[in-house]
C-alpha positions as CSV (number, residue, x, y, z in Angstrom):
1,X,-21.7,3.3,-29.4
2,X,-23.2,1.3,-27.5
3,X,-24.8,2.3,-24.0
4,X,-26.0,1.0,-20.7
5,X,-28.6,2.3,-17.3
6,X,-26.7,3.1,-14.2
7,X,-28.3,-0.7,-12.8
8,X,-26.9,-2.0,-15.4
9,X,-23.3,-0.1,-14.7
10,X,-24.4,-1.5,-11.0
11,X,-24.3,-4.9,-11.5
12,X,-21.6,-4.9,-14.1
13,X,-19.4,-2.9,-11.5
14,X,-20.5,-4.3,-8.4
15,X,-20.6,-1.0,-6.5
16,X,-23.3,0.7,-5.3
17,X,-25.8,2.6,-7.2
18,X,-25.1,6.1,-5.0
19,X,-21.4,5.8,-6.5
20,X,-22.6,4.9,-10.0
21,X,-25.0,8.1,-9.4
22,X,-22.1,10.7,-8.0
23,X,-20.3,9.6,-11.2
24,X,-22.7,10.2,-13.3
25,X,-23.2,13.6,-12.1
26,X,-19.4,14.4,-12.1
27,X,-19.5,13.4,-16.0
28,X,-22.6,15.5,-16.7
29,X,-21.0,18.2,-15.1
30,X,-18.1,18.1,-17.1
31,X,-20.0,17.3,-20.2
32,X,-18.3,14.1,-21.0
33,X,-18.8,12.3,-24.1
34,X,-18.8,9.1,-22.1
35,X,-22.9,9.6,-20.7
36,X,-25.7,10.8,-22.3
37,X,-29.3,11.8,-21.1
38,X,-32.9,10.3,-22.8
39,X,-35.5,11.4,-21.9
40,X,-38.1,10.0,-20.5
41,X,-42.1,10.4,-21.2
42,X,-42.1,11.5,-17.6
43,X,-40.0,14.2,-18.3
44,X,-37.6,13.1,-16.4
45,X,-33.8,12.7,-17.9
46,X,-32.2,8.8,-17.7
47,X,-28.4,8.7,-17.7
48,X,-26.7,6.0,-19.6
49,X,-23.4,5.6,-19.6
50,X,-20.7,4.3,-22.6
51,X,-20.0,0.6,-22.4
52,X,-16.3,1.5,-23.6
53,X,-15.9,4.2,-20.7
54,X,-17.3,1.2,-18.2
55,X,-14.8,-1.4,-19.6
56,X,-12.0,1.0,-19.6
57,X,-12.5,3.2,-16.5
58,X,-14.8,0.9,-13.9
59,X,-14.3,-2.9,-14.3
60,X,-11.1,-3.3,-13.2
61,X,-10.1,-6.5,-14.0
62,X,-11.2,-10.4,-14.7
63,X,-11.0,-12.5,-11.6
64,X,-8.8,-15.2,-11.3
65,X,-10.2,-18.2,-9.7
66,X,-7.4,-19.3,-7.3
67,X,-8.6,-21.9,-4.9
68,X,-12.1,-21.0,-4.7
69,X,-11.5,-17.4,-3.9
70,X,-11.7,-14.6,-7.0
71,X,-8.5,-12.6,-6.8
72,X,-8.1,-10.3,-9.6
73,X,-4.7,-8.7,-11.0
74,X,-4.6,-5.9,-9.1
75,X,-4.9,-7.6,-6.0
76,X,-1.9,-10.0,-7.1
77,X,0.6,-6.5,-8.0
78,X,-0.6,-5.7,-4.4
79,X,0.3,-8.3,-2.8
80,X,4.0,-8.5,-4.8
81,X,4.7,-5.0,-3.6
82,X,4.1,-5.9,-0.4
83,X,6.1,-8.8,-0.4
84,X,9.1,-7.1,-1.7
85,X,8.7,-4.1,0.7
86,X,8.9,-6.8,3.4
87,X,12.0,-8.2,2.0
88,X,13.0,-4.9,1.8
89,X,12.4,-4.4,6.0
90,X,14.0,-7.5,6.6
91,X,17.2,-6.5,5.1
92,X,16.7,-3.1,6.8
93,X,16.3,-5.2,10.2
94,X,19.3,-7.3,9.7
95,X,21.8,-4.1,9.0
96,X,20.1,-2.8,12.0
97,X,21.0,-5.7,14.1
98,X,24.3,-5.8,12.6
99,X,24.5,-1.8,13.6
100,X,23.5,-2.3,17.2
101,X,26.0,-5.5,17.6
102,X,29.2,-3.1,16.3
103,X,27.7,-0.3,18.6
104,X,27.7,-2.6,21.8
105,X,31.7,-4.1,21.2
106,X,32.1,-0.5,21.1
107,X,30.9,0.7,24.2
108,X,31.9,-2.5,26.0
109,X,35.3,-1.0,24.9
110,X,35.1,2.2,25.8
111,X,33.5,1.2,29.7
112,X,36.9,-0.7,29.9
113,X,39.0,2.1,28.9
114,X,37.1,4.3,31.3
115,X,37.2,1.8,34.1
116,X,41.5,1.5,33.4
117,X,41.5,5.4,33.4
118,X,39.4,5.6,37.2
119,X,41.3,2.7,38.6
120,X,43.8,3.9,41.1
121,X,47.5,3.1,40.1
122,X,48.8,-0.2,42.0
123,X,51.7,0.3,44.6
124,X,54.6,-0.9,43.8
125,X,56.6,-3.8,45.7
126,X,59.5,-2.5,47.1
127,X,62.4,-5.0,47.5
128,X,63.5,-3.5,51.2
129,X,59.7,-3.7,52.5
130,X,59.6,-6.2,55.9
């Protein structure tokens, strides 16, 4: 196995050596295979870390170059479920619409049924009125 410092893991990973640190501390607590301690002539332990756990677990994926902007895989499945979750609105949107145009004939039929019921009766003609 091959294995690599936590600057190392830094650079490779881009994140910050405090994370790169609270992980390795996590793993030493749980007595992973995936770090080991060396140490040091100052007595001191030096964490390195599995190249395979680092490929595996912390570089996420290759960038794509995509017009001058790095956007790797995960960022495109991101963006796809987004997409379909606003196709997904829309549609929602549209049978809304549709709902609230079928609820408005409806009460514009029921006010005229009302209005009918509180109109007063007409009189009637009569043929012998002068």
């Amino acid at each position: 196995m091959e294995w690599i410092s936590i600057n190392e893991v830094c650079n490779l990973t881009k994140k910050s050596n405090t994370t790169i640190r609270n992980l390795a501390r996590k793993l030493k607590a749980e007595k992973s295979k995936h770090i080991k301690l060396e140490r040091l002539p100052s007595g001191y332990d030096k964490m390195l870390f599995s190249l395979s756990y680092v490929n595996s677990k912390l570089i996420i994926g290759k960038p794509i170059k995509n017009s001058n902007t790095a956007i790797d895989s995960n960022s495109n499945k991101i963006i796809e479920i987004l997409e379909r979750q606003i196709i997904a609105k829309d549609e929602q949107m549209k049978n809304k619409d549709e709902q609230i145009n079928n609820l408005t004939q409806l009460l514009a039929m029921e006010k005229q049924q009302v209005q009918m019921l509180l109109d007063p009766p007409k009189k009637k003609k009569r043929w012998f009125g002068f």
